[in-house]
SEMAR-176566 format. One line per field, with one value per residue (C-alpha): residue number from 1; z, y negated, x negated; residue in three letters. Coordinates in pm, 1 decimal, padded with zeros to 6 digits. Example, Ala and Ser with C-alpha at 12.3 -4.5 7.8 and 13.67 -1.06 7.14 Angstrom:
2
torke	[1,2];
Z	[00780.0,00714.0];
Y	[00450.0,00106.0];
X	[-01230.0,-01367.0];
zati	[ALA,SER];
# end
This chain:
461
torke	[1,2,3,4,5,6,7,8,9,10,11,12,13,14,15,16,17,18,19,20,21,22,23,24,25,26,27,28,29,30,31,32,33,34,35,36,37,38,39,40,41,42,43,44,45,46,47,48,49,50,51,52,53,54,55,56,57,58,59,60,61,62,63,64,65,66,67,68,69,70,71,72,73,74,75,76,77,78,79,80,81,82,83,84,85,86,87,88,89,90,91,92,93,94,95,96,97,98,99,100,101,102,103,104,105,106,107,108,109,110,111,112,113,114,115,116,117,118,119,120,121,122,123,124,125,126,127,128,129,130,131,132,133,134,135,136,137,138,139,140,141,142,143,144,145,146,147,148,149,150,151,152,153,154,155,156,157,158,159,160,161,162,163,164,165,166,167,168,169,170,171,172,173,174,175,176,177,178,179,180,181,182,183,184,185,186,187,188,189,190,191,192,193,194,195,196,197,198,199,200,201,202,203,204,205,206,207,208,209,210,211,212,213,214,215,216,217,218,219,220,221,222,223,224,225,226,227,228,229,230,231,232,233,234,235,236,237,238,239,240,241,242,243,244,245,246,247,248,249,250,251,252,253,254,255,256,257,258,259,260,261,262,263,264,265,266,267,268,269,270,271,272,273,274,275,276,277,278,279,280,281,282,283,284,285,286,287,288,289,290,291,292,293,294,295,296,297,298,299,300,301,302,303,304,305,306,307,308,309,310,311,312,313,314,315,316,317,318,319,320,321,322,323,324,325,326,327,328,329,330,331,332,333,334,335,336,337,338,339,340,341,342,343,344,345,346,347,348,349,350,351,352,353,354,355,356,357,358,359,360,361,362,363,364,365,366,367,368,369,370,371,372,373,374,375,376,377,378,379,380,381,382,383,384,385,386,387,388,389,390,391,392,393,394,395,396,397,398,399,400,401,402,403,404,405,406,407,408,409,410,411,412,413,414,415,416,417,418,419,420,421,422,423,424,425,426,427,428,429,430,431,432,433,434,435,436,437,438,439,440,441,442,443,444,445,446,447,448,449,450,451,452,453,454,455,456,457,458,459,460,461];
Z	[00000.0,00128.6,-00216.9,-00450.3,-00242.2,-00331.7,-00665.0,-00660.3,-00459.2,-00742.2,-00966.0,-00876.2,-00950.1,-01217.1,-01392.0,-01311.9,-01444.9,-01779.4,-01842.2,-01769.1,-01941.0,-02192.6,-02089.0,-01787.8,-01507.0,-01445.8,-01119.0,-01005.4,-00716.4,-00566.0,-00323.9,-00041.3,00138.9,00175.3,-00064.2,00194.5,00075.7,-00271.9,-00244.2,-00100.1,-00383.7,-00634.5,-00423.9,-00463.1,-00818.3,-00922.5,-00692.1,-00903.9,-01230.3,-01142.0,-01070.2,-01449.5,-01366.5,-01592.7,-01501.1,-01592.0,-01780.3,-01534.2,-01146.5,-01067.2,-01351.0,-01283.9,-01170.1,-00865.7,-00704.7,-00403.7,-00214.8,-00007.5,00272.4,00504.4,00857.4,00915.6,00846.9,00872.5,00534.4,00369.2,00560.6,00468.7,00104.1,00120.7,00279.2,00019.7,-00262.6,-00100.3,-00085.0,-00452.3,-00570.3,-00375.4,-00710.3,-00926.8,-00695.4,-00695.4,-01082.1,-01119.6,-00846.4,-00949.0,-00904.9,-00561.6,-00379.2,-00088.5,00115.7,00320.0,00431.6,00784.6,00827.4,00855.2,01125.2,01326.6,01513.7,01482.5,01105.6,01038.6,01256.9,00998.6,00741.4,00864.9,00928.1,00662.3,00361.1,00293.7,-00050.4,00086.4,00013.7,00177.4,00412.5,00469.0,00659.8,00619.6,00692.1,00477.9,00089.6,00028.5,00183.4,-00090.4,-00343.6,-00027.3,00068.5,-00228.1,-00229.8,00099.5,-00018.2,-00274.2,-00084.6,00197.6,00018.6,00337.7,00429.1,00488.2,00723.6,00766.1,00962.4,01164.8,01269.5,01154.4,01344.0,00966.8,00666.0,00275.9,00200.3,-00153.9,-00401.8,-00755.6,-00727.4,-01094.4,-01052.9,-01181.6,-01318.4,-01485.2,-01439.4,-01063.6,-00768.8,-00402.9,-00194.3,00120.3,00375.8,00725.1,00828.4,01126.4,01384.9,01764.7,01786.1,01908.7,01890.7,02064.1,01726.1,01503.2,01464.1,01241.3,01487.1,01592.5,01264.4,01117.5,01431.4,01579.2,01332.6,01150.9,00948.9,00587.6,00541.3,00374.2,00142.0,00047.7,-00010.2,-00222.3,-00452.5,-00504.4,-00566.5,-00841.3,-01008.9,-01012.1,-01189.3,-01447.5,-01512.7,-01623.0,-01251.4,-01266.0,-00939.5,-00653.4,-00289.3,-00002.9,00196.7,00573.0,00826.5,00995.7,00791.5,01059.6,01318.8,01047.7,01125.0,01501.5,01475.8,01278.9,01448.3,01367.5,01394.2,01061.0,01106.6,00812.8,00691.1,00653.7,00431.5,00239.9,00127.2,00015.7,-00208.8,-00322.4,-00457.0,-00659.6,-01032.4,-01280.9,-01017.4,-01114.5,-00785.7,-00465.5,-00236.1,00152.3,00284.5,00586.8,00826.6,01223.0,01344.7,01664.5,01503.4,01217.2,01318.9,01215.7,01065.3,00815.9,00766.7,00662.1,00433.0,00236.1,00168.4,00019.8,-00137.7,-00511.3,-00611.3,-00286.8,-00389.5,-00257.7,-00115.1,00241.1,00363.6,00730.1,00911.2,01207.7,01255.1,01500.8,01593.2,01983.7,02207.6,02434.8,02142.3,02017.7,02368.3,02400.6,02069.9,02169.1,01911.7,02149.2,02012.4,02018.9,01785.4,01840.8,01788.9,01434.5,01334.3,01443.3,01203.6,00931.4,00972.9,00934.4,00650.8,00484.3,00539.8,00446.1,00126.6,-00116.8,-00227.3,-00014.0,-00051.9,00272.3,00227.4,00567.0,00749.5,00959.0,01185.6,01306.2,01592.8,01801.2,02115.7,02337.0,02084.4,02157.8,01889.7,02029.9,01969.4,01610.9,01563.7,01656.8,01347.0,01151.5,01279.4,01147.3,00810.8,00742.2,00840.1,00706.4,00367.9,00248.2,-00117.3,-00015.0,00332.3,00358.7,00600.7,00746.7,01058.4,01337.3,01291.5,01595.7,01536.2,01808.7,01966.5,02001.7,02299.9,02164.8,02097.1,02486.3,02554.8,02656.7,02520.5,02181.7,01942.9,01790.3,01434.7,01340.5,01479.5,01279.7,00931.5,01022.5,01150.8,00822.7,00588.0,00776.8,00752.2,00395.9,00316.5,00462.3,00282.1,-00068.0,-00088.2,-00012.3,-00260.1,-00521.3,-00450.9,-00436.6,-00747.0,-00876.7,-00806.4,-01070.3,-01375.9,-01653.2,-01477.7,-01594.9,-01430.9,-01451.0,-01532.8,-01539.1,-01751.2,-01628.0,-01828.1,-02005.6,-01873.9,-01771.7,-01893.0,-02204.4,-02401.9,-02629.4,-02254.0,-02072.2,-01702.8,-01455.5,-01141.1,-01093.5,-00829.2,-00556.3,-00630.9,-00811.3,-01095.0,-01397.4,-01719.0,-02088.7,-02454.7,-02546.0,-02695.5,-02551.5,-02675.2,-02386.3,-02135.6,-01913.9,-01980.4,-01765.8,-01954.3,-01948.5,-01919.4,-01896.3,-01658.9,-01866.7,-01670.1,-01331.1,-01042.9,-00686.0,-00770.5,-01088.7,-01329.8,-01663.2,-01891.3,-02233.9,-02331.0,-02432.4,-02550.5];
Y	[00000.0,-00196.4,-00179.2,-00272.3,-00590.7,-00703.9,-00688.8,-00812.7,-01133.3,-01088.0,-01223.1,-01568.8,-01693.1,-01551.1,-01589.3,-01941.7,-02004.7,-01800.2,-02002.7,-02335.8,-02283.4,-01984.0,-01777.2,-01584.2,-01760.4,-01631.0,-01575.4,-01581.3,-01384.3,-01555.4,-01265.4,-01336.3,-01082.2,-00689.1,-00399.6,-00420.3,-00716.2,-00639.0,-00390.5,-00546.2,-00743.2,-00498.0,-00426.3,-00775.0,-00763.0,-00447.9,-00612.7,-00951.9,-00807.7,-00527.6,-00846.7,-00984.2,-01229.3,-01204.3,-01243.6,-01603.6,-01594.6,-01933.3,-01906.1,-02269.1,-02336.1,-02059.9,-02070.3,-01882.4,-01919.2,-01637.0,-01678.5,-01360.7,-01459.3,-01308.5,-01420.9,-01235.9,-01548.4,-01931.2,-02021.3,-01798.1,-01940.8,-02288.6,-02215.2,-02118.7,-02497.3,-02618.6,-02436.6,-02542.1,-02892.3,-02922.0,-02816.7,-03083.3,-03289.9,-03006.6,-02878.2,-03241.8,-03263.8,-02945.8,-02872.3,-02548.2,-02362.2,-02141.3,-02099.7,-01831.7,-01764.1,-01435.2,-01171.8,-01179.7,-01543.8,-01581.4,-01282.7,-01604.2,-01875.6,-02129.4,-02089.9,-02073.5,-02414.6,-02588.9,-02502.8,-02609.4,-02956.5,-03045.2,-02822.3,-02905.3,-02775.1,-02442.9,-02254.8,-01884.5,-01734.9,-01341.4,-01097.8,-00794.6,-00567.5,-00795.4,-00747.2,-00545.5,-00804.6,-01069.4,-01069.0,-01137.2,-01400.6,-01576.2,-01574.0,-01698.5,-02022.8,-02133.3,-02093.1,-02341.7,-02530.2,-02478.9,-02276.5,-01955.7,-01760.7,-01329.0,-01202.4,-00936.8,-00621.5,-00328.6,00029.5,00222.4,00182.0,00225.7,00575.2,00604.3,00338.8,00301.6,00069.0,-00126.0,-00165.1,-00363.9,-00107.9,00152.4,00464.9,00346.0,00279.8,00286.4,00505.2,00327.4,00617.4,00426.0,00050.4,-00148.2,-00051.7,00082.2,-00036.3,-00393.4,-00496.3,-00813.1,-01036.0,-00904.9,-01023.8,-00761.5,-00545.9,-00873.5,-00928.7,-00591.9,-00464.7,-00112.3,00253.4,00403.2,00673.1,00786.9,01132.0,01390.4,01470.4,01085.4,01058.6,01354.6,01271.7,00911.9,01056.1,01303.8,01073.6,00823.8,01169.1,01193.4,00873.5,00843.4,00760.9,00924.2,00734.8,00690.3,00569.4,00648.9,00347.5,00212.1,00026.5,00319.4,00682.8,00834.2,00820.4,00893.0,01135.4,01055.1,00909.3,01178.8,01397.1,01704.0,01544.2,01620.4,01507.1,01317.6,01601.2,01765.1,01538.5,01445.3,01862.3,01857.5,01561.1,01739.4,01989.8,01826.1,01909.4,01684.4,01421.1,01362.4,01143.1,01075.3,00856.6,00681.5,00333.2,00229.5,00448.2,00421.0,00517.9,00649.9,00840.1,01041.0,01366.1,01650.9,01846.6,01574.0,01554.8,01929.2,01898.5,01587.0,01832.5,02079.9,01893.2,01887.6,01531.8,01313.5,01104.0,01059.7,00745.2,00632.7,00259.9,00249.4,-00070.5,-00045.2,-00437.6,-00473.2,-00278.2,-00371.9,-00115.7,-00422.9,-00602.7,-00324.4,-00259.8,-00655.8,-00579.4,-00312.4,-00042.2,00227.7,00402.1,00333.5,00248.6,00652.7,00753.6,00592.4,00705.4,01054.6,01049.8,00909.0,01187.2,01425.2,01282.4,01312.1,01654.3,01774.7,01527.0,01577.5,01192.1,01029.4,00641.3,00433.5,00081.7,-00105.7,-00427.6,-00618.4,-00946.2,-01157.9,-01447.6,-01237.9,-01397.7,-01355.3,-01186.5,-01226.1,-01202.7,-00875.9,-00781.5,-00913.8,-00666.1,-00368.3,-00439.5,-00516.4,-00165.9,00003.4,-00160.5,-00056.9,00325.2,00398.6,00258.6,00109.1,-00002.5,-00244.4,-00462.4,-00714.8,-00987.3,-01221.9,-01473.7,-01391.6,-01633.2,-01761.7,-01671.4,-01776.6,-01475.1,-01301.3,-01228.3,-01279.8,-01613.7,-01684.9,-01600.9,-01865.8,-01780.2,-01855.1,-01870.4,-02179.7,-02232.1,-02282.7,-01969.7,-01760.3,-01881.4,-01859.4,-01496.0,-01443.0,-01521.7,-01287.7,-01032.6,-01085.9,-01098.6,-00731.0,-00572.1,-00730.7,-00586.3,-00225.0,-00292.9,-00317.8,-00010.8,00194.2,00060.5,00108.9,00517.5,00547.3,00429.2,00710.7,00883.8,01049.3,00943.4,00983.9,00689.4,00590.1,00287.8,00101.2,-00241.6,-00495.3,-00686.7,-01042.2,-01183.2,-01030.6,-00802.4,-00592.9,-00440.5,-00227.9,-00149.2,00115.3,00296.8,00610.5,00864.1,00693.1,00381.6,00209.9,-00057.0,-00004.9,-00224.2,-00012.5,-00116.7,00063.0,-00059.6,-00063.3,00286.6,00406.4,00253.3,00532.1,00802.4,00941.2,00884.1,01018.2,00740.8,00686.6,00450.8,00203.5,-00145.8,-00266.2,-00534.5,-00557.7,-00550.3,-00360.6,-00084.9,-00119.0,00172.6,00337.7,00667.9,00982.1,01314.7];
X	[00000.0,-00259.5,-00407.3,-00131.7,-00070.3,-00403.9,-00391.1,00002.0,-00202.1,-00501.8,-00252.0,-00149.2,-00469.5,-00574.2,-00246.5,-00220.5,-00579.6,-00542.0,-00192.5,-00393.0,-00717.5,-00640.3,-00928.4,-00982.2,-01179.9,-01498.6,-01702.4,-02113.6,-02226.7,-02536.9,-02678.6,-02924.8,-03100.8,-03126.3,-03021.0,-02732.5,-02615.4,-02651.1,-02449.4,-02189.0,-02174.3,-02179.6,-01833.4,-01722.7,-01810.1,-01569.9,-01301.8,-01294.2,-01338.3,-01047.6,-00845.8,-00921.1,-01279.0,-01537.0,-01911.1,-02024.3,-02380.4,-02445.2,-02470.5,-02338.4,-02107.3,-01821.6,-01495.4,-01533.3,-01877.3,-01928.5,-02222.6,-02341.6,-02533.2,-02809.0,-02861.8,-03199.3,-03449.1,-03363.9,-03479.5,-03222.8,-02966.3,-03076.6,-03093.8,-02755.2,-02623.4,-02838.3,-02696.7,-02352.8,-02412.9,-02526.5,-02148.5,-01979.2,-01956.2,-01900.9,-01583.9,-01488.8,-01492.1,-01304.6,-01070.9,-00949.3,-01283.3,-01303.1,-01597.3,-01642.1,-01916.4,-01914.1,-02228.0,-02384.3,-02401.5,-02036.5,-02065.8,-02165.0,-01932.1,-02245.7,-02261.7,-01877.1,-01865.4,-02101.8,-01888.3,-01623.3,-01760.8,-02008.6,-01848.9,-01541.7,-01535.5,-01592.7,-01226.6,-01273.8,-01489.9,-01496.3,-01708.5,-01926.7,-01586.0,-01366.8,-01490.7,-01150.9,-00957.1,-01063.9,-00796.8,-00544.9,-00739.7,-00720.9,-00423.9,-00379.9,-00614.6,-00387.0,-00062.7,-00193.0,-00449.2,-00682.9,-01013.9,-00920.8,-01135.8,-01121.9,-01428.1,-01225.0,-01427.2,-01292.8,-01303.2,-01317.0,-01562.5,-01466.9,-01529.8,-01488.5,-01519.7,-01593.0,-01854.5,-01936.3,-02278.7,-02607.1,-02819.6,-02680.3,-02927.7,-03032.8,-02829.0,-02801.0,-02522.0,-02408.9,-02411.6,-02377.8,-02304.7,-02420.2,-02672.3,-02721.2,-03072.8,-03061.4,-03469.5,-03523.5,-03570.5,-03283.3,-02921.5,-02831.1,-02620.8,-02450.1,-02366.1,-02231.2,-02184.9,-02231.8,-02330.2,-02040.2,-02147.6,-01909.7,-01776.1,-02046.6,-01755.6,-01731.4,-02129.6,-02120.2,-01849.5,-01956.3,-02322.3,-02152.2,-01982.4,-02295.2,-02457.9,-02163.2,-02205.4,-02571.8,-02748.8,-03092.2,-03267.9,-03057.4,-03057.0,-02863.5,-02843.8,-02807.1,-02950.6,-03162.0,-03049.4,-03233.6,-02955.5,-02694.6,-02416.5,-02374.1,-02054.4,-01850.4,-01599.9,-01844.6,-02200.7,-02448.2,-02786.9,-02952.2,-03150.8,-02843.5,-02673.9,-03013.3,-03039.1,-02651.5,-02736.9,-03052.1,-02852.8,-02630.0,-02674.4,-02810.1,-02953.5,-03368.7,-03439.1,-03331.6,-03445.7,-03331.4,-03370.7,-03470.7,-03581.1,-03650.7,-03939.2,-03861.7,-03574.3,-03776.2,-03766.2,-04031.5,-03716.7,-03663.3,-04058.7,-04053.8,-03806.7,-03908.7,-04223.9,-03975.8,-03686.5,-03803.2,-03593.8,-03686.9,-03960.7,-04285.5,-04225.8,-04111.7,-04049.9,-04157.3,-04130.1,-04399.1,-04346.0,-04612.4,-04943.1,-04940.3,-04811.6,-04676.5,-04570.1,-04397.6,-04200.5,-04105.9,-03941.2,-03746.0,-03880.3,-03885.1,-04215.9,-04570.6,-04861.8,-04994.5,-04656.9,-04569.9,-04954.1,-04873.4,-04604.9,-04765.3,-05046.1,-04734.4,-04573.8,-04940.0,-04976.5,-04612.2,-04556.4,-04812.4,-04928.4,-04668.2,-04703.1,-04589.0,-04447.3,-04367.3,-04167.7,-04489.0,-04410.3,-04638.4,-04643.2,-04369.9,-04361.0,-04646.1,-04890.8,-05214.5,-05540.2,-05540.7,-05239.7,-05259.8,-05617.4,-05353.4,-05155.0,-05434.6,-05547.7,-05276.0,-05256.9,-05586.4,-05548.2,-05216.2,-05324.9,-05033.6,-04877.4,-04653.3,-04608.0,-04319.6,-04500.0,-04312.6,-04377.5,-04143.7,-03835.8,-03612.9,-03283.5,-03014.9,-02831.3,-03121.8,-03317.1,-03641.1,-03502.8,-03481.7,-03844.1,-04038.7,-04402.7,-04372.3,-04631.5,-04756.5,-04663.1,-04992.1,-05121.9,-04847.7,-04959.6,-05344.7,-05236.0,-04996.8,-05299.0,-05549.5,-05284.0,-05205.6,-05652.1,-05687.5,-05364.3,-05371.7,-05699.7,-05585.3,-05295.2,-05547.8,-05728.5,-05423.8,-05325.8,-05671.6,-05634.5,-05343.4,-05621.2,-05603.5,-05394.9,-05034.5,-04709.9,-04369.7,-04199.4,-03809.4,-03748.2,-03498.3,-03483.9,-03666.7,-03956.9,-03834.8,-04117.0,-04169.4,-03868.5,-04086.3,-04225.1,-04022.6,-04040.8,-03985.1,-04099.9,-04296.1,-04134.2,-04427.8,-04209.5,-04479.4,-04370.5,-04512.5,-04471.9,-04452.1,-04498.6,-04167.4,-03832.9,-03453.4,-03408.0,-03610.5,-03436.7,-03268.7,-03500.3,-03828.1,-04100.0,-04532.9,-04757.8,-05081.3,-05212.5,-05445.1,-05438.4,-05327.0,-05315.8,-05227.2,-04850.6,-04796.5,-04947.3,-04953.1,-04888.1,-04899.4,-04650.2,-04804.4,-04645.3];
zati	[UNK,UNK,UNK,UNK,UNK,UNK,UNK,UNK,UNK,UNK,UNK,UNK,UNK,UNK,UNK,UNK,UNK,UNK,UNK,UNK,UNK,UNK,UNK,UNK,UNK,UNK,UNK,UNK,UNK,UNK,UNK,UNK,UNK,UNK,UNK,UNK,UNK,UNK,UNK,UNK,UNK,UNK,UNK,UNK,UNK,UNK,UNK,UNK,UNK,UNK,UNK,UNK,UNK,UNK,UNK,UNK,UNK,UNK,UNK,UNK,UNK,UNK,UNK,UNK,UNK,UNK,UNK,UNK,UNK,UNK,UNK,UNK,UNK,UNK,UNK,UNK,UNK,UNK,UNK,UNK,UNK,UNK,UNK,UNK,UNK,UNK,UNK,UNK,UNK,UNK,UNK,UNK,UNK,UNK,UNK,UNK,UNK,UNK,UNK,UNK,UNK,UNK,UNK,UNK,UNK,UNK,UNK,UNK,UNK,UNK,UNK,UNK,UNK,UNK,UNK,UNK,UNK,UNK,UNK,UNK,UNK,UNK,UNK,UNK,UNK,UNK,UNK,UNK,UNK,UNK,UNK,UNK,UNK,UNK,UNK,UNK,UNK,UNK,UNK,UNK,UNK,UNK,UNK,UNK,UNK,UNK,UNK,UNK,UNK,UNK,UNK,UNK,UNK,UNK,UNK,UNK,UNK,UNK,UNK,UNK,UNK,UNK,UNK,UNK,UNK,UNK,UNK,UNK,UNK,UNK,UNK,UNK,UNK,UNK,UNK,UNK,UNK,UNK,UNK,UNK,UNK,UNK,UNK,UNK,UNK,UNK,UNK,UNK,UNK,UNK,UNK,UNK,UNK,UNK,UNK,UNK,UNK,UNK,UNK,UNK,UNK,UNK,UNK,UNK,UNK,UNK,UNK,UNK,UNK,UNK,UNK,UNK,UNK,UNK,UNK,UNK,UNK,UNK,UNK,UNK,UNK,UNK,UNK,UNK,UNK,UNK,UNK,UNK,UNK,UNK,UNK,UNK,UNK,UNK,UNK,UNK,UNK,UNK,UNK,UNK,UNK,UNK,UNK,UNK,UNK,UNK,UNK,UNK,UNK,UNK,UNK,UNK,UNK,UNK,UNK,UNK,UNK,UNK,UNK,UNK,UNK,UNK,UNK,UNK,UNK,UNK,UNK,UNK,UNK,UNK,UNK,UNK,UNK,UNK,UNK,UNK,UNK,UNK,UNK,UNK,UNK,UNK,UNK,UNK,UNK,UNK,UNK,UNK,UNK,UNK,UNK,UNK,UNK,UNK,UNK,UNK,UNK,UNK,UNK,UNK,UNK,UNK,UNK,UNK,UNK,UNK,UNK,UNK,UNK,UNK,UNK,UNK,UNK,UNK,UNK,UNK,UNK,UNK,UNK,UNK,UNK,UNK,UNK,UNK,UNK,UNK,UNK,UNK,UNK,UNK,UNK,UNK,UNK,UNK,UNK,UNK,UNK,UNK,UNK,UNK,UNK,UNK,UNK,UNK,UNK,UNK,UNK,UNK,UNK,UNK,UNK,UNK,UNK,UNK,UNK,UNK,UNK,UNK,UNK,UNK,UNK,UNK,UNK,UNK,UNK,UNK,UNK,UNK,UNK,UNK,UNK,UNK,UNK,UNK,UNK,UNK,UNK,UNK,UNK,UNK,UNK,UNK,UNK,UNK,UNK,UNK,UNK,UNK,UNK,UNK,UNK,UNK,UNK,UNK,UNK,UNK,UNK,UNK,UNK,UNK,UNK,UNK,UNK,UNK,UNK,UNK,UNK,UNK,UNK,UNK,UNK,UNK,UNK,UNK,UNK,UNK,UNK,UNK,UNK,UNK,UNK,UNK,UNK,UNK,UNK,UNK,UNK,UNK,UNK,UNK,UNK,UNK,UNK,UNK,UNK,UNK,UNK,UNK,UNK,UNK,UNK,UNK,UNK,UNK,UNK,UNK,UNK,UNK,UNK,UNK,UNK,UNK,UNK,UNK,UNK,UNK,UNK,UNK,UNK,UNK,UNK];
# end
């Protein structure tokens, strides 16, 4: 029912715009943040263009402009008011476009308060929980004329949905939303509140009918897929889940994103060593190298813990590549501290770090502790971090010259449309000489060129 009164409330608009302008209106999606949020608005994307929107080819000059927002570090969030503010004209010149804004910022009373106040031409505001609630809302916006505001938590989570999404041969599965983990300097759990994990029956037929549909590389999704399966009626533990997916017929990779460190369990180890389509690849956030550090944040494991694992990992998943979440300037780190996670970058050996300085945000408890860094010392600590791992990058990278991977091309270059790119199963890009026709199939190449971000490639027999 539920659903038929949406798209009964789809209609006013989009009616009313097509008898107005004789075309149908079109809508942008301007996504900030994590796969998470991109694929909530690959959701929000098959809900508009069920109701009759088409995709405009420009981000700021559509008739509905939906901005999907990520709480997680300030300068997202002020990107977004920026973004906002430049459209006050353009809403002004054309008063029948919409623009929403939804995602975990408006998971937040300080946030929706600003909009409130300073962005008037802001017409709808929705939650994480709220994406199938849109059409309703729209609805809602032109009867009154007024903000209209749905951030509601809700107790369920969409278990089967036919997603429309970017890429057509790669794709991410949401398995789980929200998160029990509650370190000291994230607002994520605040925001999409507390784990909820989908039905195994749900995952698999949505991961099927990815497969019938072309999907070669795909990821099951959640905020840590370590802990997944707690909160069904009969528990299944991620390992579980990841072998049923394994086994379903015609699927070439499979991979998971993110994973705990505390919860990765030597069962799930053992069978990424034996699964033949999970990739060698594993992002691992360590975030910090200090054992104190490490327990101020709430991580609940220590620096010869996560190396343990890593050691494990090693020795069960032959060429396993590591990629990892690192913060530095947490409250109360000391040089020492900093040499810890400088210690660990260098043994694990990783391809890929996402560095970030630690960022106050309000809510959190690391945001009430009184010795914080100096913003000085974060960037001096940032750019010794970033002088020890780019280096490493580029002798990983370095390994893969004339060397013969397995490459899935997935689209063209965006900076150049007569090379392709792709990823190897380690999750390494690669760029290829090829044409369109490729696009969609695993290709040999040979490893001829490279930097500390990318390999270059030529295809062989």
């Amino acid at each position: 029912m539920k659903e038929n009164n949406n798209k009964l409330a789809s209609n006013s608009y989009v009616n009313l715009f097509i008898n107005r302008h004789q075309h149908a209106p079109t809508y942008s999606i301007i996504t900030h943040g994590c796969q998470m949020n991109e694929h909530d608005s690959e959701k929000i994307k098959t809900l508009l263009e069920n109701m009759g929107f088409e995709q405009s080819d420009e981000k700021l000059d559509a008739d509905f402009i939906i901005f999907n927002t990520c709480l997680v570090r300030e300068n997202a969030e002020m990107k977004v008011y920026g973004q906002l503010g430049a459209l006050k004209n353009l809403k002004r010149e054309n008063p029948d476009m919409l623009i929403a804004v939804c995602g975990c910022m408006m998971q937040t009373g300080p946030a929706r308060d600003i909009i409130r106040e300073k962005y008037p031409q802001v017409d709808i505001v929705f939650g994480v929980n709220n994406i199938n609630s849109l059409p309703y809302l729209i609805d809602r916006h032109l009867s009154s004329g007024k903000l209209v505001v749905d951030i509601e938590r809700k107790d369920d989570i969409d278990e089967d949905i036919a997603i429309k999404r970017e890429n057509e041969y790669v794709g991410y599965v949401n398995i789980m939303t929200g998160c029990n983990n509650f370190c000291t300097y994230c607002i994520v759990p605040y925001a999409r509140g507390r784990e909820q994990s989908r039905s195994v029956e749900s995952i698999l037929s949505e991961v099927k009918r990815m497969v019938d549909q072309g999907y070669k590389d795909i990821t099951l999704l959640g905020q840590n897929v370590n802990s997944y399966g707690k909160t069904l009626e009969n528990p299944v533990t991620f390992t579980e889940l990841l072998t049923k997916v394994n086994d379903v017929e015609g699927l070439e990779r499979l991979r998971f994103l993110t994973s705990h460190p505390k919860d990765i369990s030597d069962e799930l180890i053992n069978a990424m060593g034996k699964l033949d389509k999970v990739c060698e690849n594993i992002h691992l956030p360590f975030q910090a190298g200090s054992n104190s550090v490490l327990e101020r944040m709430h991580r609940k494991y220590t620096k010869e813990s996560y190396l343990e694992k890593i050691e494990k990992l090693k020795k069960s998943v032959q060429g396993i590549t590591f990629s990892t979440d690192i913060i530095v300037g947490f409250p109360g780190e000391t040089e020492e501290d900093f040499q810890d996670t400088l210690d660990v970058v260098r043994k694990v050996g990783y391809e890929q770090a996402f560095t970030f300085k630690y960022n106050r945000r309000p809510g959190t408890k690391a945001d009430l502790f009184e010795d914080q860094v100096d913003e000085d010392v974060k960037q001096d600590r940032l750019e010794r971090l970033l002088d020890v791992a780019y280096p490493i990058f580029y002798e990983k990278n370095k390994s893969y010259l004339g060397t013969i991977q397995e490459v899935l091309i997935e689209g063209e270059s965006k900076n150049n449309p007569e090379v392709m790119t792709g990823r190897t199963r380690t999750f390494k890009l690669v760029n290829v000489k090829c044409d369109k026709s490729y696009i969609g199939k695993l290709v040999n190449t040979k490893i001829v060129d490279f930097n500390s971000f990318a390999l270059t490639g030529e295809m062989v027999d």
